[in-house]
C-alpha positions, -999 to 999 in steps of 0.1 A, spaced: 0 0 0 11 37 -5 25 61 17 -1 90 17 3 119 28 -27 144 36 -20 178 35 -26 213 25 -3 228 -2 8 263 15 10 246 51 41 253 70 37 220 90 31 199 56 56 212 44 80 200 71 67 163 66 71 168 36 108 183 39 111 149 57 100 124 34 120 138 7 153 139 30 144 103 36 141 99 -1 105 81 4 81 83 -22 43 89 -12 16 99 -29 0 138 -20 -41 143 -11 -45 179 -11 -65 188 22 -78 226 28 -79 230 66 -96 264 60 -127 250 36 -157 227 49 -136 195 59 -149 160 42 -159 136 66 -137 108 56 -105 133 62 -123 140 92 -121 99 101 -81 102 97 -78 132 116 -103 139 145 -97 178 144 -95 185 111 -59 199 109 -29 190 86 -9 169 78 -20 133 80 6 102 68 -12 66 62 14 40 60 1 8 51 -35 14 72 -15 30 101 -29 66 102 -9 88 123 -12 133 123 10 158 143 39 166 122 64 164 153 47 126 152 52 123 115 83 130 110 100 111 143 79 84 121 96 90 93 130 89 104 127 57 123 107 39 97 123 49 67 165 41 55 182 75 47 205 95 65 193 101 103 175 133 109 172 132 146 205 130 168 219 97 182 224 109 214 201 139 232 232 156 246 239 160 207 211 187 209 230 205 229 246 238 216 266 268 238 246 296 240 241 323 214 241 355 230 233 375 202 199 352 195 197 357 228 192 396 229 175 397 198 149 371 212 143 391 242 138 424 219 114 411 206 97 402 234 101 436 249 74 442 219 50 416 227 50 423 268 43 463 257 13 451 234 3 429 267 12 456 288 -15 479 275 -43 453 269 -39 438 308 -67 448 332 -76 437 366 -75 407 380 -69 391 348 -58 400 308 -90 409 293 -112 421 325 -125 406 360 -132 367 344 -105 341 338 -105 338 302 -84 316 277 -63 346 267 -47 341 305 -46 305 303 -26 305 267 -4 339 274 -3 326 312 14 290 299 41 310 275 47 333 304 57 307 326 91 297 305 97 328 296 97 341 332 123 306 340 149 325 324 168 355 343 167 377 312 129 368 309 121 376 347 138 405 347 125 418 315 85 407 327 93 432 359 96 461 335 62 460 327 43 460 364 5 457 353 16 425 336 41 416 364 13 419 387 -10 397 364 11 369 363 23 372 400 -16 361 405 -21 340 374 11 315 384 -8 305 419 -40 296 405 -46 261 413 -49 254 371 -9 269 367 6 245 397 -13 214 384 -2 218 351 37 223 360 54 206 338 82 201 364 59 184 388 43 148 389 8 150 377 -21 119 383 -10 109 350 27 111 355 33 83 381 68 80 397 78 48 410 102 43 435 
């Protein structure tokens, strides 16, 4: 059976599957897929949300392109395109992508800066704008740069002072066991 892959032509994450598959030197057949246009049941069947890409290998149907391409590169000969070892990842630090990052974010926290109200980003209700910025907040603030550049901007400071000990932000840490993260001794 054919490799098929499911995607949408101008997708950034096709694209990387398909950047993958052609590393690999894999053929596979294409099935153009519009995530922005009334999606067809039967794609629907593949993919539960509706997104792109999708791979079907031989019946096994499998979407995520962090998913898909680890697939790739472990089912497929070619040269490797993940590391042998993690600590191959590793790389010293850039300083310069470093400072350019956090300018950058200077411009983002100014934009957040001026749209935060009290208790919480958009007025007195918890809303999913806290829970998404609230989640990217919470690395950015693990860094020293990013903590330091956060206390620049205090309405914001003071959001996430009281957004990071809602209940919701420590069960979610990814640093601590959760009911679904079981350590054994």
């Amino acid at each position: 059976m054919p490799l098929i892959l499911h995607g949408y032509h101008y997708s950034v994450y096709n694209r990387i599957a398909r950047l993958a598959l052609a590393e690999k030197g894999v053929a596979y057949d294409r099935v153009e897929v519009n995530p922005f246009a009334d999606t067809p049941p039967k794609y629907l069947a593949l993919h539960p949300f509706g997104r792109v890409p999708t791979l079907v290998h031989d019946g096994f149907v499998l979407y995520e392109t962090g998913a898909i391409t680890r697939y790739v590169d472990r089912t497929f000969p070619g040269p490797a395109l993940q590391p042998g070892t993690p600590r191959a990842l590793g790389r010293p630090v850039d300083e310069a992508e470093v400072a350019l990052g956090l300018t950058g974010a200077a411009k983002v926290l100014a934009a957040l800066e001026a749209l935060a109200s009290e208790p919480f980003l958009t007025g007195p209700e918890l809303s999913l704008a806290d829970l998404h910025v609230g989640a990217m907040v919470a690395y950015f603030a693990l860094a020293p740069e990013g903590a330091a550049l956060l206390g620049k901007y205090p309405r914001l400071a003071a959001w996430w002072a009281k957004a990071s000990r809602r209940a919701s932000f420590a069960a979610t840490d990814p640093g601590l066991p959760t009911p679904d993260r079981v350590t054994k001794a």
